[in-house]
C-alpha positions in Angstrom: 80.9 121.6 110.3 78.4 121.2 113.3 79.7 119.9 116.1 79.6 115.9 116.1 78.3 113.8 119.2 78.5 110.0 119.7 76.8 108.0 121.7 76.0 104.0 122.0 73.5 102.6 119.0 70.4 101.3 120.5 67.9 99.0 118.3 66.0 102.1 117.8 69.0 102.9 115.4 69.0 100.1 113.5 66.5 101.3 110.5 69.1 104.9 110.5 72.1 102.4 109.8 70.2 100.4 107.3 69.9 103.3 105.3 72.9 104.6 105.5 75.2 101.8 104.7 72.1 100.8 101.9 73.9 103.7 100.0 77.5 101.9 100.2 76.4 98.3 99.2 74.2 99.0 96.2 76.7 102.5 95.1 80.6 101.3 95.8 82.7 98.6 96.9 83.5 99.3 100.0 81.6 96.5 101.3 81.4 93.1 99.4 78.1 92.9 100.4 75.8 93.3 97.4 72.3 93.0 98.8 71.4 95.4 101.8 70.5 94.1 104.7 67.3 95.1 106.5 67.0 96.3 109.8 66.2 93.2 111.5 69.6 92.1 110.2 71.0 95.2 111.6 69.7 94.6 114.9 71.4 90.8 114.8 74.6 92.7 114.2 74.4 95.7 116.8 73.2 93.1 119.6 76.5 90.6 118.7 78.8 93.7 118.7 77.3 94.9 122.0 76.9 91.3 123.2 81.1 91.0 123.2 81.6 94.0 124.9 82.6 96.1 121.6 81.8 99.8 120.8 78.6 100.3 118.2 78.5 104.5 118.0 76.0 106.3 116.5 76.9 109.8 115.4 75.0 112.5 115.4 75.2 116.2 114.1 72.2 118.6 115.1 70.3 116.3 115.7 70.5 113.4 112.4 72.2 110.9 112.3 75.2 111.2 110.2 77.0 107.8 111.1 77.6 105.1 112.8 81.0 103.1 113.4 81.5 100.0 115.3 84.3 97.3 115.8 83.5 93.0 115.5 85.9 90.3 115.7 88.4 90.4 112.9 88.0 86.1 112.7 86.1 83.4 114.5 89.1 81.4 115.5 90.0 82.0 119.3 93.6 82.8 118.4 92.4 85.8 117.2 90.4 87.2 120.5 92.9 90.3 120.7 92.1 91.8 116.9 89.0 93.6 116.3 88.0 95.4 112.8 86.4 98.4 111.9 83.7 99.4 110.1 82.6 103.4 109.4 79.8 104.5 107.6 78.7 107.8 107.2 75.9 109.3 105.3 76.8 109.6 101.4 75.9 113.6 101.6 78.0 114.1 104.8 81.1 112.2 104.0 84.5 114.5 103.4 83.5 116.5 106.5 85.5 114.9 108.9 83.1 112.6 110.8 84.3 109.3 110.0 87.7 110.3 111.8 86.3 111.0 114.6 84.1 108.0 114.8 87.0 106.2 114.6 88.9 107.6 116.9 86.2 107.4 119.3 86.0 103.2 117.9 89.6 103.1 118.0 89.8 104.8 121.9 87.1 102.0 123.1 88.9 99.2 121.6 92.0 100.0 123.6 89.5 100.1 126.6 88.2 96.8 125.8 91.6 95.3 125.5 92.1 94.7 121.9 95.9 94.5 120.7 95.2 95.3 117.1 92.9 96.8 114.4 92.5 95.4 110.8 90.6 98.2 108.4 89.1 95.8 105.5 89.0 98.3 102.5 87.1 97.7 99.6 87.5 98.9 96.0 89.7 102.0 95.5 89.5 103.8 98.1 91.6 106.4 98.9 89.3 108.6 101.5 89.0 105.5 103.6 92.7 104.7 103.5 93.8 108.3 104.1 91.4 108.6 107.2 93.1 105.4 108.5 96.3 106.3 108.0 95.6 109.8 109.4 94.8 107.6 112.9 97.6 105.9 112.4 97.1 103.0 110.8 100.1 101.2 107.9 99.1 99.5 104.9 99.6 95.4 105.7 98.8 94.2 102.1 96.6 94.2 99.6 94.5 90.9 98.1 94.6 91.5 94.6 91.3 90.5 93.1 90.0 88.9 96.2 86.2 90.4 96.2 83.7 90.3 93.0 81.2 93.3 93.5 80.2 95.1 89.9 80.8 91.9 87.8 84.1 92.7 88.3 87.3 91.7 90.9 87.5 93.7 93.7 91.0 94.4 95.4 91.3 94.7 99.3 93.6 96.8 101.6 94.3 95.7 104.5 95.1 98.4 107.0 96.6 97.8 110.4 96.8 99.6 113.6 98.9 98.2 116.7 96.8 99.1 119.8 
């Protein structure tokens, strides 16, 4: 595996994540999203994240981009201002290699930084390589909402994952 670097998304990244998390919205359910948003939509979301002060990485490996991770607010409501969640993408033909664990780690590191008390992982669908590279970092299973997303013309269930910081 080539050696993985991280470094802050810019808006020049934008179109890089588009296309890679494209994949996961129209392929799985990871996301409950089931239109993929564009890059100007992407930029909305990198310059929120970076606007509160939360880690948006971009990984690279040689020289592609091979992922990105980032961590939002887990809710709107102010009594949540201490729990952030995840979200890590990487590119369909790269995943399995190990770089989503350590763009988590990395998320996960500058969230403690940041001051966040916990992590929430928002799992989609079955799926086990997301849940085993959480609980690799550490994270515990907190529930699962039976049913609670629709991707597929189907229900969806959702693992919630949690990780005290």
């Amino acid at each position: 595996m080539p050696a993985l670097e991280l470094r802050d998304a810019t808006p020049e990244d934008v179109e890089e994540i588009a296309s890679i998390y494209r994949h996961y919205v129209l392929t799985s359910a990871a996301t409950m999203e089931l239109e993929p948003p564009d890059g100007i939509e992407m930029r909305r979301r990198l310059n929120d994240v970076h606007g509160r002060g939360l880690p948006f990485f971009i990984a690279e490996a040689e020289g592609k981009t091979v992922g990105y991770g980032y961590a939002a607010p887990f809710r709107p409501r102010p009594g949540y201002c201490y729990t952030v969640e995840d979200s890590i993408y990487v590119r369909a033909e790269e995943a399995g290699l190990g770089y989503g664990r350590q763009i988590l780690a990395a998320v996960i590191d500058a969230c403690r930084e940041y001051g966040a008390r916990q992590m929430i992982a928002v799992i989609g669908g079955v799926n086990e390589p997301s849940m085993a590279m959480h609980r690799a970092l550490g994270f515990v299973e907190a529930g699962v909402l039976r049913g609670a997303g629709w991707k597929f013309d189907q229900p969806q269930d959702i693992t919630l994952m949690q990780l005290a910081l």
